[in-house]
C-alpha positions, 0 to 999 in steps of 0.5 A, a space after each residue: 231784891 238782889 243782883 245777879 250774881 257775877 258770871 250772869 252780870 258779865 253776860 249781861 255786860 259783854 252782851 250789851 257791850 257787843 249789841 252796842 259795838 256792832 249797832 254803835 251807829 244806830 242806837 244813840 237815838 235811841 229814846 226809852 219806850 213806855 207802855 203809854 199813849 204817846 208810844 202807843 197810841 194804837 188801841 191793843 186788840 187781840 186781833 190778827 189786825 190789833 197785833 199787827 198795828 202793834 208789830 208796826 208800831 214796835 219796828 217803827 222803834 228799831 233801826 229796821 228798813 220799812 222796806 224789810 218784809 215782816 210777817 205776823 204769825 200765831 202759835 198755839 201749845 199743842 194739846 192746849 184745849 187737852 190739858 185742862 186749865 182755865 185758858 187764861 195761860 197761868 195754868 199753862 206752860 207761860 206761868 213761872 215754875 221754873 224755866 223760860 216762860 216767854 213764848 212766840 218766836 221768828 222765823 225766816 220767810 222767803 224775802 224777810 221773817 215772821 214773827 210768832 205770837 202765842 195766841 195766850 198772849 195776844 190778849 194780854 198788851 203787857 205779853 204781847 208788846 213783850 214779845 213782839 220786842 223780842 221779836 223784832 230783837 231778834 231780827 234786828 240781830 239776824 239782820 245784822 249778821 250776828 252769829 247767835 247760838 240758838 240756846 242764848 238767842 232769847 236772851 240776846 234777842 231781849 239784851 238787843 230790845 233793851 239797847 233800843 230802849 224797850 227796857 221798861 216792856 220787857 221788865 214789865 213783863 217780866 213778872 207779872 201775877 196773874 190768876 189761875 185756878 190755883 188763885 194768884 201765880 207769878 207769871 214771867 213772859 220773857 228769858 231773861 228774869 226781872 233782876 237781869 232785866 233790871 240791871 240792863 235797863 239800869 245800864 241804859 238809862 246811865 248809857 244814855 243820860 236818862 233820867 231813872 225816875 223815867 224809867 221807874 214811872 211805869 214798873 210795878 213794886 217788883 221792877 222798881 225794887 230789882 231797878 233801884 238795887 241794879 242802879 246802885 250797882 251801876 253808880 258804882 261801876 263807873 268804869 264799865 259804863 264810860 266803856 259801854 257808851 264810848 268804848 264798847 269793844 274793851 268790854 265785849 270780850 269779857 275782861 274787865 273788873 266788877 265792882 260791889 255796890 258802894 253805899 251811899 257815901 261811896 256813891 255821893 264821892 264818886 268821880 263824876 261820869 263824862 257827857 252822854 256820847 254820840 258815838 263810841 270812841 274807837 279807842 286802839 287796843 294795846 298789847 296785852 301781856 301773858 298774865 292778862 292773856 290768862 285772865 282773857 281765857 279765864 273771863 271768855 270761859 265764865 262769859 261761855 259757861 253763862 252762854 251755855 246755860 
């Protein structure tokens, strides 16, 4: 597996970095979920009832006021039964060949939101608890006033999830084989792919003094191999994580060094990183001068060039 390249690993570092400013007070509780009975003791059904006792579940983990009204809505592609294919959703537009392949959605209602499940999905607990995190991300978002561009609103909504320790089930369904009618496709039920996804979850188990053999206990083949290449990436940019866990707005407008992945002595020599922070410092900003002025332009250019595509 290999990294994403540089412009989509400051995306994906400015975004968490202003998901951790602007959530600062509400995330250092946060706890890694795993798809298991201990997080999810409620039996998966794909019923109306099975996937709201699954919504309610997946809100519980999100700083969401219980008072907050959450609707649970179903799609459907149209022209689904015209199409042809076997109906098992890897013949259809969610299996990977290019493109978003995640589904559902959220929109607002009269007094609170509704969330969108694909019908394809709600069969499936890996898709399903995928997408009910994306989106209950992107309500928290939405509550939070975050102004978010509808042709990034995906990913953030996904970025959000991980800060809140939804990594491991947005990675899980990030690559998924299903069979179809052509035999075995590779199916991807999020925006962001298993590489970006892996990188982030990389970022938040560091962030949050998690163990990453936690995090590796539930991902397939695929995950683990993007995991354990972006955790040798993150172990050498020890700058960017003490900025993610105590300073996150030095990050947030996109001008900071990248460095390469060290091998393993590099790693083995590194300074070692501070204790896990409760809260994020509010470290002042200083003046900058003309030459970091430009190479602000410059990084804010890469930062809205990721955000556009």
């Amino acid at each position: 597996m290999e990294l994403p390249d540089e412009d989509t690993l400051r995306f994906i570092v400015t975004s968490y970095a202003r998901v951790r400013e602007g959530f600062a007070d509400l995330l250092p509780g946060a706890v890694l979920l795993q798809p298991t009975a201990e997080h999810f003791p409620d039996e998966v059904e794909a019923s109306p009832e099975g996937v709201r006792r699954v919504l309610d579940r997946v809100r519980s983990y999100s700083p969401l006021s219980a008072d907050l009204p959450l609707e649970l809505g179903f799609v459907e592609d149209e022209g689904a039964s015209k199409g042809g294919g076997c109906g098992t959703g890897a013949c259809g537009t969610g299996a990977k060949a290019g493109g978003d392949a995640a589904r559902g959605g959220v929109v607002e209602t009269a007094d609170g939101y509704g969330v969108l499940v694909h019908v394809a999905d709600a069969s499936d607990p890996t898709l399903l608890v995928a997408s009910l995190c994306r989106g209950v991300g992107a309500v928290v978002l939405a509550e939070g006033e975050v102004d978010v561009s509808p042709k990034v609103a995906g990913p953030l909504s996904e970025i959000a999830c991980v800060a809140m320790g939804m990594g491991v089930l947005l990675a899980s369904a990030a690559c998924l084989y299903k069979k179809g009618c052509g035999g075995m496709r590779m199916h991807q039920g999020t925006f962001l792919g298993v590489e970006e996804l892996s990188t982030l979850l990389a970022l938040y188990t560091r962030v949050h003094g998690v163990k990453p053999s936690l995090a590796r206990a539930h991902l397939e083949t695929t995950q683990r191999e993007a995991f354990d290449e972006a955790l040798r990436w993150v172990d050498s940019n020890d700058a960017l994580v003490e900025a993610l866990r105590d300073a996150p707005h030095t990050l947030s407008d996109g001008v900071f060094a990248i460095e390469p992945t060290k091998g393993l002595l590099g790693r083995w020599f590194k300074r070692k990183a501070p204790p896990v922070a409760t809260t994020p410092a509010a470290t002042p900003r200083r003046k900058r001068s003309p030459e970091e002025e430009r190479r602000l332009a410059e990084a804010r250019a890469l930062v809205d060039e990721a955000l556009g595509e």
